[in-house]
PDB file of N, CA, C and O in Angstrom:
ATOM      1  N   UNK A   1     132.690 118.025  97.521  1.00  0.00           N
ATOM      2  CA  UNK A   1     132.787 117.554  98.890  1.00  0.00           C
ATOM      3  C   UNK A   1     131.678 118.173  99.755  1.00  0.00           C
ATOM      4  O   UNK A   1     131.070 117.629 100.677  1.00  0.00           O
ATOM      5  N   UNK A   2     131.537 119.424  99.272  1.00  0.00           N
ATOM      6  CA  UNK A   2     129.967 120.209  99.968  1.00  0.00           C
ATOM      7  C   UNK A   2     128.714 119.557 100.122  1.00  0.00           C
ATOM      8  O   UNK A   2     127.906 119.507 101.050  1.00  0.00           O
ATOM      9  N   UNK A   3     128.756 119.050  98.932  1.00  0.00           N
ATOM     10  CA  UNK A   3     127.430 118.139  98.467  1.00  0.00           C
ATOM     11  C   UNK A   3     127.456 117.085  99.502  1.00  0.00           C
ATOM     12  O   UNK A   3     126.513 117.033 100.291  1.00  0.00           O
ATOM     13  N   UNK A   4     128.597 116.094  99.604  1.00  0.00           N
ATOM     14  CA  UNK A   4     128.237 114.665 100.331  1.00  0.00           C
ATOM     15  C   UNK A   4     128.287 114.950 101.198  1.00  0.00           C
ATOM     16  O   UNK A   4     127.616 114.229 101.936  1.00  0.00           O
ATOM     17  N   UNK A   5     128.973 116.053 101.889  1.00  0.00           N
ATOM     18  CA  UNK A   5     128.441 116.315 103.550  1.00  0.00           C
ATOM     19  C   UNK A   5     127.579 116.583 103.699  1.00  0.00           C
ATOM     20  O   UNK A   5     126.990 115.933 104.563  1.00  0.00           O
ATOM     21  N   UNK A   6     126.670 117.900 102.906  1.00  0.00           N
ATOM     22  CA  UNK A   6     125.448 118.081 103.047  1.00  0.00           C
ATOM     23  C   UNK A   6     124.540 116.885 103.365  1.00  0.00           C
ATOM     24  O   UNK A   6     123.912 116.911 104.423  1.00  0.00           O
ATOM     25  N   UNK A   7     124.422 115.849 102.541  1.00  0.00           N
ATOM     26  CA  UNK A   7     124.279 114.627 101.927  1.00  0.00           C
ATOM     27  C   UNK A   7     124.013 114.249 103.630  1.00  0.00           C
ATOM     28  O   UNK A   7     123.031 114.292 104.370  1.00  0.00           O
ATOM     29  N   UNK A   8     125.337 113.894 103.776  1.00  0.00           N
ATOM     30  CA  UNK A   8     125.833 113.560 105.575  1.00  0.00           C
ATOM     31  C   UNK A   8     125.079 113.831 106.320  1.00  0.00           C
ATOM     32  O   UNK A   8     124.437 112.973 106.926  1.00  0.00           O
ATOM     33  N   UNK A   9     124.888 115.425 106.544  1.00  0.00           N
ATOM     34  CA  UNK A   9     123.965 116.170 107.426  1.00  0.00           C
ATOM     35  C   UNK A   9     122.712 115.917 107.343  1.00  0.00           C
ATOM     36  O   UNK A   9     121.994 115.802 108.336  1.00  0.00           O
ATOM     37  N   UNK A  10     122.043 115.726 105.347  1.00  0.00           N
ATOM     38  CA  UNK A  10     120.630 115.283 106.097  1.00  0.00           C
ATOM     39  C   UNK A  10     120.228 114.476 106.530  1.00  0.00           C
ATOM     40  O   UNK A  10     119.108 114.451 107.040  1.00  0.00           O
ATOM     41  N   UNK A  11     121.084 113.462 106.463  1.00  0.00           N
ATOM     42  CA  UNK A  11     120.381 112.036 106.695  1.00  0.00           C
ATOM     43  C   UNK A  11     120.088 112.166 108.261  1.00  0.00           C
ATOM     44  O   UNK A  11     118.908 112.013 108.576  1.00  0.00           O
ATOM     45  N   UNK A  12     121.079 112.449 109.373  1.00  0.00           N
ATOM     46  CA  UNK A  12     120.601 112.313 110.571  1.00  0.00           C
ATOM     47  C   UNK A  12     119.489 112.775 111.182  1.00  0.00           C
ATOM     48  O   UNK A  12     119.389 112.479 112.372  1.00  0.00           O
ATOM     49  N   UNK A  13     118.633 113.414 110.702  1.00  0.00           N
ATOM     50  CA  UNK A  13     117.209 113.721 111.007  1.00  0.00           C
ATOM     51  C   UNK A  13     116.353 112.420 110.542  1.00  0.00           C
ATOM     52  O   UNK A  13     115.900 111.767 111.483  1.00  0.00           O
ATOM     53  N   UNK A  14     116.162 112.108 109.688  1.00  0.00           N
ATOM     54  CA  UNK A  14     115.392 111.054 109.110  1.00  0.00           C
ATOM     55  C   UNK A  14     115.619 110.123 109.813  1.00  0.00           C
ATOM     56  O   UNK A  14     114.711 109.533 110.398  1.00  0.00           O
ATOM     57  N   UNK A  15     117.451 109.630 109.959  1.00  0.00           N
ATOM     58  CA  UNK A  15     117.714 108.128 110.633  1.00  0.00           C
ATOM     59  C   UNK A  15     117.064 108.555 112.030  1.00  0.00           C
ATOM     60  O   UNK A  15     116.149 107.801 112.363  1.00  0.00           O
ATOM     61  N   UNK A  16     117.371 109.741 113.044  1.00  0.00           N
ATOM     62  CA  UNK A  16     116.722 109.460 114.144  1.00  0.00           C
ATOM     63  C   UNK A  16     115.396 109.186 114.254  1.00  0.00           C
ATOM     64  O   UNK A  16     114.814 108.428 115.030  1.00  0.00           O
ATOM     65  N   UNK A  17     114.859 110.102 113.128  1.00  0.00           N
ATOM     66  CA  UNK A  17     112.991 109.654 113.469  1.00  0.00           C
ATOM     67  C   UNK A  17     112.801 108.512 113.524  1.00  0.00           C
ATOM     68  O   UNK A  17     112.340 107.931 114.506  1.00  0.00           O
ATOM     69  N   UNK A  18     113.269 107.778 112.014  1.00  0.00           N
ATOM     70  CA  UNK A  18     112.958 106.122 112.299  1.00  0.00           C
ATOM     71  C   UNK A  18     113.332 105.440 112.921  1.00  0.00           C
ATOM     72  O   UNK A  18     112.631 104.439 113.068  1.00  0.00           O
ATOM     73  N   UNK A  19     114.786 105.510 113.772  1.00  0.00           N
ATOM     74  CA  UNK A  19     114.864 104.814 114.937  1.00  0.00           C
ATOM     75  C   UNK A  19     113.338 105.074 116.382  1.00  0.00           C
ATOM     76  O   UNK A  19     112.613 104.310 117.018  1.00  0.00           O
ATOM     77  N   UNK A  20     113.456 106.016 116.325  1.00  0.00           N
ATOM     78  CA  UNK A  20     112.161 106.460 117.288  1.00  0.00           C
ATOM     79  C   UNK A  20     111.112 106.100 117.183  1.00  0.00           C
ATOM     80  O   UNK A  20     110.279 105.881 118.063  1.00  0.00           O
ATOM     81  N   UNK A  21     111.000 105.946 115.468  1.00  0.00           N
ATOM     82  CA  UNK A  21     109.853 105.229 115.209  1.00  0.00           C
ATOM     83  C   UNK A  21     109.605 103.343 115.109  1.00  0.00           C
ATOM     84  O   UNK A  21     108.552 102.706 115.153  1.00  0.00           O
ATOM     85  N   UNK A  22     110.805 102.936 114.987  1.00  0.00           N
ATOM     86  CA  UNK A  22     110.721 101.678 114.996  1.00  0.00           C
ATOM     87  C   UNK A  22     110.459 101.435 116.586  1.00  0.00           C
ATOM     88  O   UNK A  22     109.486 100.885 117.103  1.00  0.00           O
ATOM     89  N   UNK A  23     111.655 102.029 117.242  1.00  0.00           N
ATOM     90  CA  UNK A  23     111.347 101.700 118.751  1.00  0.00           C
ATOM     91  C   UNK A  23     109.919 101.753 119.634  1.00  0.00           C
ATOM     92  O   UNK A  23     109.459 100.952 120.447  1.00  0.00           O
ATOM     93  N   UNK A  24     109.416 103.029 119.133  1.00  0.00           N
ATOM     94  CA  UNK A  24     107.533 103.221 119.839  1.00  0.00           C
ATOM     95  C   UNK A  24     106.999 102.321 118.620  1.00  0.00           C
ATOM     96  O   UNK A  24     105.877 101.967 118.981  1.00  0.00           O
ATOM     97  N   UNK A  25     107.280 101.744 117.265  1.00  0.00           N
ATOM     98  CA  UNK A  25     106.265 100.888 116.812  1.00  0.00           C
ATOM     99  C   UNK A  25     106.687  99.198 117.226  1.00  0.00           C
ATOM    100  O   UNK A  25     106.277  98.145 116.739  1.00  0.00           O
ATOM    101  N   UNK A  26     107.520  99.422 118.155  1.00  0.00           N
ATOM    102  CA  UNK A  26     107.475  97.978 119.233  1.00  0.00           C
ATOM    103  C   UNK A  26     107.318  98.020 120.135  1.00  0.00           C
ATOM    104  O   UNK A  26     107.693  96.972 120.662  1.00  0.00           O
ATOM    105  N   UNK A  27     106.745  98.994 121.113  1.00  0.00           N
ATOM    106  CA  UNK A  27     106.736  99.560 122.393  1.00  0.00           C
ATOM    107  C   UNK A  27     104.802  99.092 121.771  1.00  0.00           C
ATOM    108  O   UNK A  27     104.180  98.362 122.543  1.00  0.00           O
ATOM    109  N   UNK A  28     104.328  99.390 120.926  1.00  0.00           N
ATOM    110  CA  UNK A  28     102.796  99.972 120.768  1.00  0.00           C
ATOM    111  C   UNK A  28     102.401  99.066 119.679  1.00  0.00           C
ATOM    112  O   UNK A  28     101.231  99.339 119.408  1.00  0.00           O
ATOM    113  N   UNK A  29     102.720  98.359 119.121  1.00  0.00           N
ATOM    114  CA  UNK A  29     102.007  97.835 117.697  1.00  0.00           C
ATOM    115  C   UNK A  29     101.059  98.863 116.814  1.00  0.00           C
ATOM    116  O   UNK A  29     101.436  99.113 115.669  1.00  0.00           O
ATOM    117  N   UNK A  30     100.094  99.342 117.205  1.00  0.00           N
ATOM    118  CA  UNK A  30      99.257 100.533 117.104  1.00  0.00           C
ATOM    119  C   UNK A  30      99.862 101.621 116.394  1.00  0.00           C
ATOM    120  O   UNK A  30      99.289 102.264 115.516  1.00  0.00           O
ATOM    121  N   UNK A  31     100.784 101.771 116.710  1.00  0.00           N
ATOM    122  CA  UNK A  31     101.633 103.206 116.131  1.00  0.00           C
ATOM    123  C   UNK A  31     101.888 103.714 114.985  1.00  0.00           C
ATOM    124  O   UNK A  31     102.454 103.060 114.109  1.00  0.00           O
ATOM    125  N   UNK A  32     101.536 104.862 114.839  1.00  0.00           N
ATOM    126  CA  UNK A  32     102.120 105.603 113.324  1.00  0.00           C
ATOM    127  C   UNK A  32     102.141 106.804 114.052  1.00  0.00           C
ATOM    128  O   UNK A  32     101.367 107.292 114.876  1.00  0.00           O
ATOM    129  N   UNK A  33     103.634 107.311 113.359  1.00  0.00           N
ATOM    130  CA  UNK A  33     104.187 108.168 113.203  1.00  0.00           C
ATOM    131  C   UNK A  33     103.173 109.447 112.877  1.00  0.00           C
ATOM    132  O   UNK A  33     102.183 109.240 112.174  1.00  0.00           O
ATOM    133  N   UNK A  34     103.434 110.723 113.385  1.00  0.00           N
ATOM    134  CA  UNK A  34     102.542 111.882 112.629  1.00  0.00           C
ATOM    135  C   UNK A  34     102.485 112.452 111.398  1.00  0.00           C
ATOM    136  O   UNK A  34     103.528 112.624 110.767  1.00  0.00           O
ATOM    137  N   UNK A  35     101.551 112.736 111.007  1.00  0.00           N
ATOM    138  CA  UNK A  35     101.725 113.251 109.730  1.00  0.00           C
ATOM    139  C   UNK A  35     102.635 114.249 108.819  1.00  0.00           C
ATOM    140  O   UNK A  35     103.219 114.187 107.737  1.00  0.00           O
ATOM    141  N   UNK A  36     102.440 115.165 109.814  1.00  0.00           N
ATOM    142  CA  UNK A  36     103.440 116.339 109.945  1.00  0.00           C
ATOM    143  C   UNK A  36     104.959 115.802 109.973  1.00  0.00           C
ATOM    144  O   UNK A  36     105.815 116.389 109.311  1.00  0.00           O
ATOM    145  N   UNK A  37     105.233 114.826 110.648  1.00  0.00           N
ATOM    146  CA  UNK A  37     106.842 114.265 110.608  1.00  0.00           C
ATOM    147  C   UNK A  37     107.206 113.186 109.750  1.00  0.00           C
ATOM    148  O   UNK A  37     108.372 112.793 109.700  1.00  0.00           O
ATOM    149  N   UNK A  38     106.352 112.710 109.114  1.00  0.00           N
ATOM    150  CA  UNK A  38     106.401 111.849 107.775  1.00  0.00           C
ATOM    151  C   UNK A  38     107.002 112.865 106.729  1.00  0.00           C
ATOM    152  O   UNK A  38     108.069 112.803 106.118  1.00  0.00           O
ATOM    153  N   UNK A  39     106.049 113.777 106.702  1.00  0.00           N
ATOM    154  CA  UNK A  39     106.112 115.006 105.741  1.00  0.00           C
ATOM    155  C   UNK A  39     107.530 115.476 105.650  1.00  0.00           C
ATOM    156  O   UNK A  39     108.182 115.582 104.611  1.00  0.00           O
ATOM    157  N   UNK A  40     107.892 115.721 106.763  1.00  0.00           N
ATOM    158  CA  UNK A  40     109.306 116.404 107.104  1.00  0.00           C
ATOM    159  C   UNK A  40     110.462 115.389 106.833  1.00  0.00           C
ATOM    160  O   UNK A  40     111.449 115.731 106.181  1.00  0.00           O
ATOM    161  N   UNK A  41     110.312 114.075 107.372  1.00  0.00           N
ATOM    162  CA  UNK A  41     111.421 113.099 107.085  1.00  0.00           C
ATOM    163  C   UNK A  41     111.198 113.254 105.088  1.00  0.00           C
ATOM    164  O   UNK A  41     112.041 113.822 104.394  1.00  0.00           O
ATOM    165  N   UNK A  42     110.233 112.774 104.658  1.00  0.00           N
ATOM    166  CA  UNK A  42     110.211 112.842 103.067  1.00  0.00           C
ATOM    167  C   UNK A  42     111.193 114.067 102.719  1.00  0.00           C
ATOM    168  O   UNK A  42     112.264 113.904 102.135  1.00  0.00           O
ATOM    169  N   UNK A  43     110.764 115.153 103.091  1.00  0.00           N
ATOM    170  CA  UNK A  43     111.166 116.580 102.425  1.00  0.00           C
ATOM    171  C   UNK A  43     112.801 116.575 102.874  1.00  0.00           C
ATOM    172  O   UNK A  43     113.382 117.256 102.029  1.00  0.00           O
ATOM    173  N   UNK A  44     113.660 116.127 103.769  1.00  0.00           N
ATOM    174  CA  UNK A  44     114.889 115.568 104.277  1.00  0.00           C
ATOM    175  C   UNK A  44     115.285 114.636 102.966  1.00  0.00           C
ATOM    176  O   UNK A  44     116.141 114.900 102.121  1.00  0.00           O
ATOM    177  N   UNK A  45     114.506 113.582 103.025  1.00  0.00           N
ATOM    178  CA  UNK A  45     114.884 112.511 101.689  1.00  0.00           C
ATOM    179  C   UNK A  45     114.723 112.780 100.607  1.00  0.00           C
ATOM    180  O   UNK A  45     115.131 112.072  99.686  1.00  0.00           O
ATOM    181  N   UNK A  46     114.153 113.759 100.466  1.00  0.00           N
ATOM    182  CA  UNK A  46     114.112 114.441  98.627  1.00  0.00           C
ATOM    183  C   UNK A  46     114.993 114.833  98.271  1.00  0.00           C
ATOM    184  O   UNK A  46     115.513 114.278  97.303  1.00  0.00           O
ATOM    185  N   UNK A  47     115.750 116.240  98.994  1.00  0.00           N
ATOM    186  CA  UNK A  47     116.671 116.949  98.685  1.00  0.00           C
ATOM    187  C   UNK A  47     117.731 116.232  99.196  1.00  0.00           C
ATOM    188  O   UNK A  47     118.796 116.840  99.083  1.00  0.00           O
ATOM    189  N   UNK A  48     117.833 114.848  99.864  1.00  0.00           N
ATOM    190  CA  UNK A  48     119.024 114.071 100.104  1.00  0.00           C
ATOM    191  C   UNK A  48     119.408 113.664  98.401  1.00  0.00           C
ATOM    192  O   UNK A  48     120.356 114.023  97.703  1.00  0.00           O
ATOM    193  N   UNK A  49     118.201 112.742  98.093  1.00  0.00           N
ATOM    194  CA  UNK A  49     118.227 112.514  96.578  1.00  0.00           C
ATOM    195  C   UNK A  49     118.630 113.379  95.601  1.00  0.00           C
ATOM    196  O   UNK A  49     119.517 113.115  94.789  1.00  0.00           O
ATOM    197  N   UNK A  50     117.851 114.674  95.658  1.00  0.00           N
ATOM    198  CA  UNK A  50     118.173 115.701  94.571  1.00  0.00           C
ATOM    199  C   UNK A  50     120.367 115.903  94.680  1.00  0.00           C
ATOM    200  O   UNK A  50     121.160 115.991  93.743  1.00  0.00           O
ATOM    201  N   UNK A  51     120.603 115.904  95.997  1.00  0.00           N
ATOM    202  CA  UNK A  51     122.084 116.512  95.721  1.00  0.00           C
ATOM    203  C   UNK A  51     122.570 115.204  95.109  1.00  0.00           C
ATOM    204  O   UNK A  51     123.496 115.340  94.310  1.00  0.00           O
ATOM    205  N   UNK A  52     122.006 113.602  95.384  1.00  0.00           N
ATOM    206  CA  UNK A  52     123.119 112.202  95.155  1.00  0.00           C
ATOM    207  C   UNK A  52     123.897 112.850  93.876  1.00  0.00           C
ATOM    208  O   UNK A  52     125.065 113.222  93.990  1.00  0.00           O
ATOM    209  N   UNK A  53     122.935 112.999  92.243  1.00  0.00           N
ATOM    210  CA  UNK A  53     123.573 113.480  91.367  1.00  0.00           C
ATOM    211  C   UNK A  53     124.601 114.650  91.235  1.00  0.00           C
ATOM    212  O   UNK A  53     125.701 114.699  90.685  1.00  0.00           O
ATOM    213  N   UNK A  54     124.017 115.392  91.787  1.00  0.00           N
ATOM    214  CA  UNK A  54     125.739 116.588  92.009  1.00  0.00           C
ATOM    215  C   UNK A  54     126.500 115.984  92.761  1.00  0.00           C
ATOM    216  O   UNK A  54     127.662 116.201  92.418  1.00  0.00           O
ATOM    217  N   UNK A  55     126.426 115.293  93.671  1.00  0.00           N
ATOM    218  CA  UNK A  55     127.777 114.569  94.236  1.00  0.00           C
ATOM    219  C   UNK A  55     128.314 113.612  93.120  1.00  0.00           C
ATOM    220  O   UNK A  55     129.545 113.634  93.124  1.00  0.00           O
ATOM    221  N   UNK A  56     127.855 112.871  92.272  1.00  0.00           N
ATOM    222  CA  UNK A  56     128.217 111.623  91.242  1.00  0.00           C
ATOM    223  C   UNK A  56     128.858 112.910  90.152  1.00  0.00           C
ATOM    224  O   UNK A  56     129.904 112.746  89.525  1.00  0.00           O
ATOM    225  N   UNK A  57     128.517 113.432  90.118  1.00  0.00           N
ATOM    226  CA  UNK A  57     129.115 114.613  88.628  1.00  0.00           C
ATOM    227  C   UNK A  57     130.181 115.401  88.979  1.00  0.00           C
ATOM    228  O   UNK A  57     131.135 115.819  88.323  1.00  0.00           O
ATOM    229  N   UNK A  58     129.784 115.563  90.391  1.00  0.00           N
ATOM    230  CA  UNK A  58     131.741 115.995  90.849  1.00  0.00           C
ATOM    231  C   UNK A  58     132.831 115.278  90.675  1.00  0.00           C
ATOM    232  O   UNK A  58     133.969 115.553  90.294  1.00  0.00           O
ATOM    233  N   UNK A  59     131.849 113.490  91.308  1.00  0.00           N
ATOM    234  CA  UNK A  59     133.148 112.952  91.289  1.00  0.00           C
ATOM    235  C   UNK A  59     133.949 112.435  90.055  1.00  0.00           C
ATOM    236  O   UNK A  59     135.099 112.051  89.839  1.00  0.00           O
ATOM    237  N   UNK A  60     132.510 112.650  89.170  1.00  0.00           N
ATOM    238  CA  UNK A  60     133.220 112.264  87.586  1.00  0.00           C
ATOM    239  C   UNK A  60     134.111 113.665  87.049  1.00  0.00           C
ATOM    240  O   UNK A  60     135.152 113.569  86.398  1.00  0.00           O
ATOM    241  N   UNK A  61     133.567 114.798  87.403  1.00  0.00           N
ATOM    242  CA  UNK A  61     134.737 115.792  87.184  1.00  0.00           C
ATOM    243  C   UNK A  61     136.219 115.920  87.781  1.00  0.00           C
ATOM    244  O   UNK A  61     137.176 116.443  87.210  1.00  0.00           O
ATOM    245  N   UNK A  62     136.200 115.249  89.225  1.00  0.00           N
ATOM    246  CA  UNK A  62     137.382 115.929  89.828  1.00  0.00           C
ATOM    247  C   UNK A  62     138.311 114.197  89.139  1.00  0.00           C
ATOM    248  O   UNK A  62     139.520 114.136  89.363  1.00  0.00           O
ATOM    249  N   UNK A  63     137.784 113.239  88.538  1.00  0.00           N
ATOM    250  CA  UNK A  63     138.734 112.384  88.590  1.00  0.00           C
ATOM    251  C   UNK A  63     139.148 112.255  87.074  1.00  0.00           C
ATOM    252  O   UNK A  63     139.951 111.445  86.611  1.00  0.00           O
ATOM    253  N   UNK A  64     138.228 113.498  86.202  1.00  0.00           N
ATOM    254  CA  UNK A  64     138.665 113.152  84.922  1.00  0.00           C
ATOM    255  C   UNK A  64     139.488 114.881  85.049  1.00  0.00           C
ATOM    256  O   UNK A  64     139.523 115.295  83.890  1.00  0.00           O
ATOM    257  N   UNK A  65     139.980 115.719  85.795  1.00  0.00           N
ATOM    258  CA  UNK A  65     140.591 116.355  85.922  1.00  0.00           C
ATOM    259  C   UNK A  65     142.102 116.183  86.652  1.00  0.00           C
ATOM    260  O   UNK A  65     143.213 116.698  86.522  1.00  0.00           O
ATOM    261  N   UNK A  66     141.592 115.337  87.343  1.00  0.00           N
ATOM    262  CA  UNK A  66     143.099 115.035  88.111  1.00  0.00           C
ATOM    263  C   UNK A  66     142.990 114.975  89.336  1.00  0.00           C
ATOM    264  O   UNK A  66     143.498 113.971  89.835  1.00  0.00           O
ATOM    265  N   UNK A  67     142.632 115.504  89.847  1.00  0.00           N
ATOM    266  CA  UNK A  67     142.796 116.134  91.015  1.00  0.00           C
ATOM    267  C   UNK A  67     142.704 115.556  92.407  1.00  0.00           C
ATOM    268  O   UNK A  67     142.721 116.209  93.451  1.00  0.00           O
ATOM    269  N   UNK A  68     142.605 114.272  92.287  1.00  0.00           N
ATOM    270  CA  UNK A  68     142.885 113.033  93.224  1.00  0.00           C
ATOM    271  C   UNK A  68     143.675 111.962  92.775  1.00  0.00           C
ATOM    272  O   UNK A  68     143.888 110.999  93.512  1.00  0.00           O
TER     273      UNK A  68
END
């Protein structure tokens, strides 16, 4: 359950940037995002990815244990 909250938690950094970013890339046509915050949303979405599998292996443990 640690995992998919974690999971939870990172995503809201990323979703706000790209809302921010969709919104100023219709405000501007012109627009891209900085480099530096590309960087940072990626590094958010990596380790979102890296936990998906420990969340999928819990849930195959806790349901071939019982415990729901």
């Amino acid at each position: 359950m640690l995992a998919f909250a974690t999971i939870g938690g990172l995503s809201a950094i990323p979703t706000i940037a790209l809302i921010r970013w969709r919104r100023a890339g219709r405000a501007n046509p012109d627009f891209a995002p900085p480099e530096g915050a590309v960087l940072r949303v990626r590094g958010f979405i990596f380790w979102e990815l890296v936990l998906v599998p420990v969340v999928l292996i819990c849930a195959a443990a806790m349901a071939r244990s019982g415990a729901f």
